[in-house]
C-alpha positions as CSV (number, residue, x, y, z in Angstrom):
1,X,-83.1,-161.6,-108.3
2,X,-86.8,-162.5,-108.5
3,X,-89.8,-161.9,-106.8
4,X,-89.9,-165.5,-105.7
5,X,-86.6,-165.1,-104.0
6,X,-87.5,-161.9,-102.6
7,X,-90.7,-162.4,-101.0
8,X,-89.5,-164.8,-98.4
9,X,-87.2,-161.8,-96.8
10,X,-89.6,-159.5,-96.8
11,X,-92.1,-161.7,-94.9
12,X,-89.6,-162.1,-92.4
13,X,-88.6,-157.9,-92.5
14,X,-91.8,-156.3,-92.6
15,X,-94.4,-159.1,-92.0
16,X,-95.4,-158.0,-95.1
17,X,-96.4,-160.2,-98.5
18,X,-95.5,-157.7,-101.6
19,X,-98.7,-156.3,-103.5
20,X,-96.1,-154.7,-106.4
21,X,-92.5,-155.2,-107.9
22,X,-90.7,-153.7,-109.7
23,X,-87.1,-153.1,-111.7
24,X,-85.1,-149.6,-111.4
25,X,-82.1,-148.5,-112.9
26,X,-79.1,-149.7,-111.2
27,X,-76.4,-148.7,-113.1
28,X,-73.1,-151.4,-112.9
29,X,-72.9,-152.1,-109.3
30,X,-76.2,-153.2,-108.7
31,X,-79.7,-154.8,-109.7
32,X,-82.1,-152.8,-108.4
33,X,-86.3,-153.6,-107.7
34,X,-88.6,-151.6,-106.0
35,X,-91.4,-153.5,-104.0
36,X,-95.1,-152.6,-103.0
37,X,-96.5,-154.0,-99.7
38,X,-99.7,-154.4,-99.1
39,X,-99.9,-152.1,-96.4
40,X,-99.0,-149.2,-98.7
41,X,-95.3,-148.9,-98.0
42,X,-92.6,-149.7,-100.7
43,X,-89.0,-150.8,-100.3
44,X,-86.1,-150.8,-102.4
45,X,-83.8,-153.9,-102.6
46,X,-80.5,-154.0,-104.3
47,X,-78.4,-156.9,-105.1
48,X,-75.0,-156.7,-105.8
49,X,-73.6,-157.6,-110.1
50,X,-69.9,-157.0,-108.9
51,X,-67.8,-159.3,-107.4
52,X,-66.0,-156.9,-105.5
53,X,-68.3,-155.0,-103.9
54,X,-69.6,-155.1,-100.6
55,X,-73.0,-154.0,-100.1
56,X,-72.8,-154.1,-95.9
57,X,-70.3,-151.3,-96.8
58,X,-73.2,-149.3,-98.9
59,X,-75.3,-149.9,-95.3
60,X,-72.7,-148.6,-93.1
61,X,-72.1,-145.2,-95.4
62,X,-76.1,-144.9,-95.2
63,X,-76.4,-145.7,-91.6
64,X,-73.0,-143.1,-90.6
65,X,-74.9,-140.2,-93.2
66,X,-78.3,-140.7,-91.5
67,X,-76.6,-140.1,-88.4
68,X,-74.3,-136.5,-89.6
69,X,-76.0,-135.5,-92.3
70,X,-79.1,-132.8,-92.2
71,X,-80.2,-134.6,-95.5
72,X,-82.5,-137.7,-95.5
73,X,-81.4,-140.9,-97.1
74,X,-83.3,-144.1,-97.4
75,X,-83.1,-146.1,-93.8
76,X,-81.4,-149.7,-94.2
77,X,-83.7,-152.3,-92.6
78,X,-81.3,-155.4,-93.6
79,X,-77.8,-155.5,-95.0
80,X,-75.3,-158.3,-96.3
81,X,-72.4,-158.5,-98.7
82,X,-75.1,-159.2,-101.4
83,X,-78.0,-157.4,-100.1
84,X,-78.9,-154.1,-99.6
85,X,-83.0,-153.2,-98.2
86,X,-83.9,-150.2,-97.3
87,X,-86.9,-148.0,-97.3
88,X,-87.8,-146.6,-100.6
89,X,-88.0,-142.4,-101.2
90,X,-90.2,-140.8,-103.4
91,X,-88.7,-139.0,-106.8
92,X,-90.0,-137.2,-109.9
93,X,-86.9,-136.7,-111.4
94,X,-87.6,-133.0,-112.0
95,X,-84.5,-131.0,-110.7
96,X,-86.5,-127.9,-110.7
97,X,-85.0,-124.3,-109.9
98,X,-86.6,-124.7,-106.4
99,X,-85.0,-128.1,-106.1
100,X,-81.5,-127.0,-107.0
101,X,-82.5,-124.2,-104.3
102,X,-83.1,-126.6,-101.6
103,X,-80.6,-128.8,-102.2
104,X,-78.0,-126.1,-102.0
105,X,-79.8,-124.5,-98.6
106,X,-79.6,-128.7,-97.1
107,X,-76.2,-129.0,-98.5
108,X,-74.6,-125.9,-97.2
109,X,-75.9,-127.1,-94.1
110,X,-74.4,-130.7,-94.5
111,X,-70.4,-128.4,-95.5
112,X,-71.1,-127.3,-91.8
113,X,-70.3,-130.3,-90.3
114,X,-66.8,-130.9,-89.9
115,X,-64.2,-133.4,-88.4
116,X,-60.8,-132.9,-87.6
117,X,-59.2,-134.9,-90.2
118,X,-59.7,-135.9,-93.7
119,X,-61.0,-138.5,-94.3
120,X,-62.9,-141.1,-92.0
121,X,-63.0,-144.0,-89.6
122,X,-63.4,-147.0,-92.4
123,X,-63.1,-146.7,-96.2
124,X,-65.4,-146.6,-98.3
125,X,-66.7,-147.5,-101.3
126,X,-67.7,-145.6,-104.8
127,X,-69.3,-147.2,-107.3
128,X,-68.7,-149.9,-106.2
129,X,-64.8,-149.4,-106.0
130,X,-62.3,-149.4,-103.0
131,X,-61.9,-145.6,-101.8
132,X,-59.3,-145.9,-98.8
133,X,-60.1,-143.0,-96.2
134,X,-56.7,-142.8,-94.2
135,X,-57.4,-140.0,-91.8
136,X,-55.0,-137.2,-92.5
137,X,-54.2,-133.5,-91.0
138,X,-53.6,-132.7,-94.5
139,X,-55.9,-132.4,-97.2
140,X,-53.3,-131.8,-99.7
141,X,-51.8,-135.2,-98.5
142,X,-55.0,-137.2,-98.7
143,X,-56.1,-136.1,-101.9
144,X,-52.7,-136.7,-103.5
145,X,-52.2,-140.1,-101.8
146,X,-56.2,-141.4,-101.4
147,X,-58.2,-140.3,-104.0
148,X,-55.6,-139.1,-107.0
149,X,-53.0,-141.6,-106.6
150,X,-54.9,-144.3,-105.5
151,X,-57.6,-144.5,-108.3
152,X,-54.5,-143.5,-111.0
153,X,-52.4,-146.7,-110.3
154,X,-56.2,-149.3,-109.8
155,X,-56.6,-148.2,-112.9
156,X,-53.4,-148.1,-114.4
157,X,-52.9,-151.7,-112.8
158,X,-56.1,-152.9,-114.6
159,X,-55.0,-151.9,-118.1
160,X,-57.5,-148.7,-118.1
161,X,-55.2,-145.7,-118.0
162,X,-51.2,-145.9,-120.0
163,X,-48.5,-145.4,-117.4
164,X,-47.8,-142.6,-119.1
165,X,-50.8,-140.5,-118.3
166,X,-50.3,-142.4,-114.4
167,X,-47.1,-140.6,-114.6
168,X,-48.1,-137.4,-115.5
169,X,-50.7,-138.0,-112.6
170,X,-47.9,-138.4,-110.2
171,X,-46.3,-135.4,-111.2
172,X,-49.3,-133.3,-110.7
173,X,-50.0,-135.0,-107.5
174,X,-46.2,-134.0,-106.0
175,X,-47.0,-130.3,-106.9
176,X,-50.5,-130.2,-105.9
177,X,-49.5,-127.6,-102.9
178,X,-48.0,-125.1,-106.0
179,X,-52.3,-125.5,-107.4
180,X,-53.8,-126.0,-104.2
181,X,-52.0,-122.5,-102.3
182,X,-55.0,-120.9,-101.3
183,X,-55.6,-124.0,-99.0
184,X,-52.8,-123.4,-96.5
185,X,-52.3,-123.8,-92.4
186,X,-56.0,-125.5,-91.4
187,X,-58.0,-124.4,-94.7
188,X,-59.8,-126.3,-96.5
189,X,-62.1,-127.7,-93.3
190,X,-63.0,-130.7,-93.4
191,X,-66.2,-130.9,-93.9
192,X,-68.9,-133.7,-94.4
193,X,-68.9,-134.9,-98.1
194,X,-71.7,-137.1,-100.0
195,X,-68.8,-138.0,-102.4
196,X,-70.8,-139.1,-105.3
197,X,-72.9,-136.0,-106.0
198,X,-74.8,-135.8,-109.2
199,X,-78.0,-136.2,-110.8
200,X,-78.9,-139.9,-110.7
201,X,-78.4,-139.2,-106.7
202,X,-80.4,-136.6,-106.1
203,X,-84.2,-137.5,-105.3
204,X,-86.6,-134.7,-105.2
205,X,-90.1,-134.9,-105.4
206,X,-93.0,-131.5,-105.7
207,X,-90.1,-128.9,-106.1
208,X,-88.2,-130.2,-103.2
209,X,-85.1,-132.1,-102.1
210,X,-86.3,-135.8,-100.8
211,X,-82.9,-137.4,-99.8
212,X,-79.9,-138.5,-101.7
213,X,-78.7,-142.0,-102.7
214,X,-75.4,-143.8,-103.0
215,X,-73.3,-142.0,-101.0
216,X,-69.3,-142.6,-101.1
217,X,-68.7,-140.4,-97.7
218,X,-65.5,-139.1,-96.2
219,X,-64.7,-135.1,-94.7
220,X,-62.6,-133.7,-97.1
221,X,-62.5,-130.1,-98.9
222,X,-66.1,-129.0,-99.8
223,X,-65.3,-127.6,-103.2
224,X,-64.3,-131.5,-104.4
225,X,-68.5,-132.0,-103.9
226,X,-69.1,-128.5,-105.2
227,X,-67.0,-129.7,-108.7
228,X,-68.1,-132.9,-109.3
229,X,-71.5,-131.6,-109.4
230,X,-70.5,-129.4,-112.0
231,X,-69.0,-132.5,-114.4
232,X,-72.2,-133.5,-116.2
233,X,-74.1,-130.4,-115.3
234,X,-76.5,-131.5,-112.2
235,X,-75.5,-127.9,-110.4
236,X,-76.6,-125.1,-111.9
237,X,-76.6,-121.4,-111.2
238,X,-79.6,-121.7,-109.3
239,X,-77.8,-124.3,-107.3
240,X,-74.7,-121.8,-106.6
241,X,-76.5,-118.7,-106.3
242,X,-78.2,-119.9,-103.7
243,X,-75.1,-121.5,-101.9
244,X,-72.9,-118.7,-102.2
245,X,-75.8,-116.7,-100.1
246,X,-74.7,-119.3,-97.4
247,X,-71.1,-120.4,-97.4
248,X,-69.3,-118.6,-99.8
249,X,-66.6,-119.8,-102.1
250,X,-63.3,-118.7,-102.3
251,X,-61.7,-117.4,-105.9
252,X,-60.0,-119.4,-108.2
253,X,-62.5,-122.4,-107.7
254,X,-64.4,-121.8,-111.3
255,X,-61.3,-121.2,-113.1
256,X,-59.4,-123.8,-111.7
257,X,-59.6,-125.9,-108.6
258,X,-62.6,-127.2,-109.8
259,X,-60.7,-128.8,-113.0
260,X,-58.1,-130.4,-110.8
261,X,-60.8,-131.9,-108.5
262,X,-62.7,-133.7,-111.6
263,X,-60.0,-135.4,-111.8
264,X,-60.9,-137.5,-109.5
265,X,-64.3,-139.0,-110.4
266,X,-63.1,-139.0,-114.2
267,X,-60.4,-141.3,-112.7
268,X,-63.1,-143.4,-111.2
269,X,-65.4,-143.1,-114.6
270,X,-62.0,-144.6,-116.0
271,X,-61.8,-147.5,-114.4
272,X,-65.8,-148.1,-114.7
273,X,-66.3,-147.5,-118.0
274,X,-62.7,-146.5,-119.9
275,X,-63.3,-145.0,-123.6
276,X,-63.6,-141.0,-123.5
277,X,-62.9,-140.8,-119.5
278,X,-59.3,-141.1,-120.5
279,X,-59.1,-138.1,-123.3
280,X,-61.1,-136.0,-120.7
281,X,-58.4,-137.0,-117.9
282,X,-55.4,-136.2,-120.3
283,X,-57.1,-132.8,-121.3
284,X,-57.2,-131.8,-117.4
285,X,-53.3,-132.4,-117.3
286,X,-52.7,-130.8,-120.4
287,X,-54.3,-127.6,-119.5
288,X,-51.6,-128.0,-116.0
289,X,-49.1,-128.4,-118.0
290,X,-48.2,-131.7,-117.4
């Protein structure tokens, strides 16, 4: 993607010729530029480096969390399979105490809103990979069957994970209700998730919370968004002090419904990226006994 190939878009977009561009960090799903106008504004444009993923999706996941969420997120001005542009939101990168503050004051506010099944209308997509969101009056049920199961056999299908481990991960996934108990009758709610909450997703800007990126939405159980913030250390205690003063979180979640909820995005960092994901999944069941 080039500035040459980009410009003519814009024009027609914003009525705009670009002043400045730019390349940010992508990761694997996407190339990634930022570009200046020359009335001051800047956009971001992302083009899609996977084959199988759709960036219309991305738009749609933006577009439904603009609409539920409390939090910002950029606004999508055009959308395609390939092509993703959307306004651009300012970020220093410094997840300050007051940042990790805010964001758990916006977030806790986001865990209030709430559907009456899990899951959602369409599925979804994260990092770029297929994440079905059957609605369900279960949670148990759809985070055995959607999220565990699913993600266990893509990757066990793609050579990433041994059937073995995929077996262990189906017994674990049959007992879930004997690790899960505290979650009984209509508990967990379901509430609104980001789905792919850590660090590189977080914007903040001045000591506050500007908007997060990248979402991989669905309502499910809000501890799965509590733990997967927890996996490379984006949440810290200033993060959870602060929550807890809001919505408070039931025991057991630390010591080990947390564990059993990484499971899932190690199962997707698996099938991205293999290596030590699969040790880290194996050391999960392990500890479970299985």
């Amino acid at each position: 993607m080039n500035r040459n190939a980009i410009a003519p878009l814009i024009k027609e977009l914003a009525g705009l010729d670009i002043a400045h561009y730019r390349t940010l960090s992508g990761g694997s799903v996407a190339n990634v530029v930022r570009v200046d106008l020359t009335d001051g504004r800047s956009l971001v444009i992302k083009q899609s480096s996977m084959t199988n993923t759709d960036l219309e999706i991305e738009a749609r996941m933006l577009r439904y969390f603009a609409r539920h969420s409390p939090i910002a997120c950029p606004s999508v001005l055009y959308a395609d399979h390939n092509c993703l542009v959307m306004d651009f939101i300012a970020n220093d990168n410094q997840m300050t105490h007051m940042v990790q503050r805010d964001l758990a004051t916006q977030l806790a506010a986001q865990h209030q809103v709430t559907s009456k099944s899990f899951g959602l209308e369409f599925d979804t997509l994260i990092g770029g990979l297929h994440q079905p969101n059957k609605e369900s009056k279960s949670w148990i049920a759809f985070f055995g069957e959607c999220r565990l199961r699913h993600m266990a056999h893509a990757a066990r299908k793609e050579g990433k994970l041994p059937p073995a481990i995929t077996t262990r991960i189906d017994r674990l996934i049959d007992r879930l209700i004997d690790r899960l108990d505290c979650h009984i009758e209509d508990k967990p709610a379901a509430v609104l998730l980001h789905g792919d909450l850590w660090g590189g997703n977080i914007l903040c800007q001045n000591g506050h919370l500007t908007g997060l990126i990248d979402p991989a939405i669905y309502y499910g159980d809000r501890e799965v968004e509590l733990a997967f913030g927890t996996l490379f250390g984006d949440l810290g205690a200033d993060f959870f002090d602060r929550y807890t003063e809001i919505l408070p979180i039931e025991s057991g979640f630390l010591e080990e419904r947390r564990d059993l909820y990484n499971l899932y995005p190690l199962l997707v960092h698996v099938r991205l990226f293999g290596g030590s994901y699969v040790g880290a999944v194996e050391n999960i069941l392990a500890r479970f006994g299985y």
